[in-house]
DRENRO-825572 format. One record per atom (N, C-alpha, C): residue in one letter; x, y, z. Coordinates in steps of 0.1 Angstrom, whole numbers, plus 5000, padded with zeros to 4 digits. Example, Ala and Ser with C-alpha at 12.3 -4.5 7.8 and 13.67 -1.06 7.14 Angstrom:
<recs>
A513249435078A512349555078A513249675078S512849785071S513749895071S512950005079
</recs>
This chain:
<recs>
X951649362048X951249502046X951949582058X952549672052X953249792063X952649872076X951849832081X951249912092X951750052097X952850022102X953550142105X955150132100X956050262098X957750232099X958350362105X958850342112X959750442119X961050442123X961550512121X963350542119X963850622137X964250512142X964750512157X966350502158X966550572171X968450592173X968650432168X967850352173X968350212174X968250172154X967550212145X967550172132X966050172131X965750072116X964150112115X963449982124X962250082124X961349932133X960149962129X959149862120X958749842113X957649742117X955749772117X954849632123X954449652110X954249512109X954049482093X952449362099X951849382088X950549312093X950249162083X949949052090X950348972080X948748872081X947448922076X946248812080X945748902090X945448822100X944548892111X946148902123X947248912120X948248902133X949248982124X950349042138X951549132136X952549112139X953249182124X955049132134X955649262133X956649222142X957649362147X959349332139X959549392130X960749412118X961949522129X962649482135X963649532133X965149572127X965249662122X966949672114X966749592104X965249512096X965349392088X965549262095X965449242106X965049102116X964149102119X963748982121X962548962124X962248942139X961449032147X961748992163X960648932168X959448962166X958048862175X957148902160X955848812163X954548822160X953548772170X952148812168X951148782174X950248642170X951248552163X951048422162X950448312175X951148292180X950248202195X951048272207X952348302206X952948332224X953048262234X952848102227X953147982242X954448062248X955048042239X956948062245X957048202254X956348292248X956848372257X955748432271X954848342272X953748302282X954548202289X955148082288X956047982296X957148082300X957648212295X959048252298X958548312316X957148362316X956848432329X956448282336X955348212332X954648102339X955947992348X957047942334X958247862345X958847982355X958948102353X959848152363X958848162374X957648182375X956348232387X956548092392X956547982383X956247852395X957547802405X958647852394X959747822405X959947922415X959548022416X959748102426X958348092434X958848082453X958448112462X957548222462X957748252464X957248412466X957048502452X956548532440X957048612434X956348762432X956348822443X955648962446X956049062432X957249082432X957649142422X957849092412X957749132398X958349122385X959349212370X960349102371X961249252358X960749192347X960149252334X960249202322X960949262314X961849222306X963149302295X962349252283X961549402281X960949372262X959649382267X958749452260X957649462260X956849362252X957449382238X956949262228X955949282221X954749222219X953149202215X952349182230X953249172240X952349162255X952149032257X952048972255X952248832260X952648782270X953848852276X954448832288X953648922299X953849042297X953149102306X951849042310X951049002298X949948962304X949848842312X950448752310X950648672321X951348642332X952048762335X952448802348X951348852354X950548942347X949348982356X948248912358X948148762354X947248662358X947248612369X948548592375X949348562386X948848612399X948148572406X947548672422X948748702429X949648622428X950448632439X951348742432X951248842425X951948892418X951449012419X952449102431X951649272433X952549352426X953549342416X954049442411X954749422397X954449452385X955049432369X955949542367X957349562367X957549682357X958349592345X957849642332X958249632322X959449752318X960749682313X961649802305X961449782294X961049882283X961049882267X961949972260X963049992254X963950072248X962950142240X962250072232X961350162220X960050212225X960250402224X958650442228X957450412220X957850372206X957450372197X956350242200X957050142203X956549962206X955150032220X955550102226X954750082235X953550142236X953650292222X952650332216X951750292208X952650172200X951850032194X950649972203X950949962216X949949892225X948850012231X949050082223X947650202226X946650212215X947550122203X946650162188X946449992186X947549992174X947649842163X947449732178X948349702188X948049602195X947349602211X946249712208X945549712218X945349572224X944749532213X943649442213X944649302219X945949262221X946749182226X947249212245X947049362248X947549402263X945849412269X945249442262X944049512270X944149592280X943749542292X943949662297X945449662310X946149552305X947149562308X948149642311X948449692304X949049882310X948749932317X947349952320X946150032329X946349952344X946749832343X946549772357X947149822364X947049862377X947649952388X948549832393X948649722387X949749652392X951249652386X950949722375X952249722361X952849902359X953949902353X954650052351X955149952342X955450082333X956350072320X957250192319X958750122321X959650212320X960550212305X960350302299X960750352287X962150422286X963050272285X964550322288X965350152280X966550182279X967650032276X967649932290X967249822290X967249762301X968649792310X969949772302X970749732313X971449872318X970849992311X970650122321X969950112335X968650062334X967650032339X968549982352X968949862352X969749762360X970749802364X971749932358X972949982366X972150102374X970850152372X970550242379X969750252391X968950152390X967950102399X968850022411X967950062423X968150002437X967249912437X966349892428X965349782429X965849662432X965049542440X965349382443X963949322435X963949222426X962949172416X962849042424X961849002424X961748792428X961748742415X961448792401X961248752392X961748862380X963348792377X963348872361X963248782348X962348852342X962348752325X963048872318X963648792309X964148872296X963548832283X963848902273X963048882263X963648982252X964749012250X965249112244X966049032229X965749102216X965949072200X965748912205X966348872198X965748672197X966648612205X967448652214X967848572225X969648602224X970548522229X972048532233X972348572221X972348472212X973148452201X972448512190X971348632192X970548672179X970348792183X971248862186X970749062191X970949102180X970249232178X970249292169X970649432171X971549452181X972149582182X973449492197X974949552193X975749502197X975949562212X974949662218X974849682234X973849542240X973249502233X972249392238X972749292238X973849252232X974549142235X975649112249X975249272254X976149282267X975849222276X974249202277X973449162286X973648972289X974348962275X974048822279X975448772283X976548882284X977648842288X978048752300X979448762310X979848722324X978748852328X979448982326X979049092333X977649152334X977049122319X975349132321X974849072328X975248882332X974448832338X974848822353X976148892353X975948912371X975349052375X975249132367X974349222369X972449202372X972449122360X971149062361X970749032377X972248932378X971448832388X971848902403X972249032403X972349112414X971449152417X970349192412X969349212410X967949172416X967749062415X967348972419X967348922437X965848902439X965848942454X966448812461X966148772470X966848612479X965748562477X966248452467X965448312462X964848342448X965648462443X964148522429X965248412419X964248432408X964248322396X964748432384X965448372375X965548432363X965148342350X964348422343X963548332328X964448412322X964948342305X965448372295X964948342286X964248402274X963648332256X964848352250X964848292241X965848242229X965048192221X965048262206X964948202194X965147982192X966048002201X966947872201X967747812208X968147692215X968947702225X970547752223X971147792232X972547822239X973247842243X973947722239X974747632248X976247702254X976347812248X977347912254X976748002263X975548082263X974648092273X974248042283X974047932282X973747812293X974347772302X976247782299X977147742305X977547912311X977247992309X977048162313X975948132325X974848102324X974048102336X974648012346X974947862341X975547782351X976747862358X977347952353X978747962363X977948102368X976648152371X976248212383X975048192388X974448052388X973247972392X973447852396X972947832407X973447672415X972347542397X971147602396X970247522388X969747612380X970147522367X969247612353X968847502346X967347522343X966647442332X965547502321X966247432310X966147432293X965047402291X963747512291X962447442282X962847482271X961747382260X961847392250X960547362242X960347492229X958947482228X958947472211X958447382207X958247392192X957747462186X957947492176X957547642167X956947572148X956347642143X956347582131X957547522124X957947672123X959347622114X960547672121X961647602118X963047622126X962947512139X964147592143X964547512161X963847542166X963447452180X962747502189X962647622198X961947702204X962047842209X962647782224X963847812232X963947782242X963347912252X963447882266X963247922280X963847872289X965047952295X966747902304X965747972317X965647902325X965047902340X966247902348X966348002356X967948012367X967548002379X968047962390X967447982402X969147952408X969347982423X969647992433X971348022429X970948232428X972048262424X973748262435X974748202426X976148172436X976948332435X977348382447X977748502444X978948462448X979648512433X981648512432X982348642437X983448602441X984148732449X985048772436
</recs>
């Protein structure tokens, strides 16, 4: 059932309600539902345990909240900003998926900034200990061809400029990728491949980066 459809710069995006859970339709892809969210609960949880310190947090994609919310479980964790491109998605989390953020938004530990991530990241002086991404279904599955910039050479040295001394970078993927992979390796001393089973299809990966090598 159609819950809501709205026609954005980016194409239609569309929460379609399916039982007692929701999914988010964009352009005719399919991007998340409110199914379980192990995967994208492991994308914040591996990056918080591998980082020292993780005071700060970047999340790229708002989602169903799932992430956010488990960055804000985290004590050691005084600061969330979330970037979401769609106002629309985040308006969602005031109606249809309240009931997934609670009061998550509201926490005086989180901002949501309502902009394209890697604007976000050429514009900001910000330093993160902690960025996750989470944007269309991973490297090899964007659904608009500026989002695939991010997972370039140049997106990910942007990313990983970003990123404070010692911070961690999480990646979700639909699936793993192994052209991606070999993209983090040539600006990460160590990256590792979780991997989380899903009903149907490949496994949902989570590319863990740590101890970024800065090339001249």
């Amino acid at each position: 059932m159609i819950v809501d459809r709205v026609t954005t710069p980016r194409g239609e995006l569309v929460l379609r309600r399916d039982g007692e859970d929701f999914e988010v339709i964009s352009k005719g892809t399919f991007l998340m539902d409110t199914r379980n969210g192990e995967s994208e609960r492991l994308l914040v949880r591996a990056a918080l345990d591998r980082c020292m310190d993780p005071e700060s947090v970047l999340i790229g994609g708002l989602g169903v909240g799932f992430s956010l919310v488990e960055a804000l479980r985290e004590p050691r964790v005084a600061r969330v900003t979330v970037v979401e491109v769609e106002p629309t998605i985040v308006a969602w989390h005031r109606t249809h998926l309240a009931s997934y953020t609670k009061t998550a938004l509201a926490d005086p530990r989180s901002t949501v900034i309502t902009a394209d991530l890697l604007a976000h990241l050429r514009a900001t002086t910000d330093r993160y200990d902690v960025i996750c991404l989470d944007i269309d279904n991973g490297p090899d599955w964007t659904v608009t061809d500026e989002n695939a910039d991010l997972y370039h050479d140049a997106g990910t040295a942007l990313v990983a400029s970003r990123l404070a001394h010692g911070g961690v970078l999480a990646v979700w993927s639909a699936a793993r990728s192994p052209t991606y992979e070999a993209t983090l390796h040539r600006h990460f001393a160590q990256v590792v491949v979780h991997e989380v089973t899903v009903e149907r299809g490949e496994p949902d990966a989570v590319m863990v980066a740590s101890g970024h090598v800065t090339t001249s």
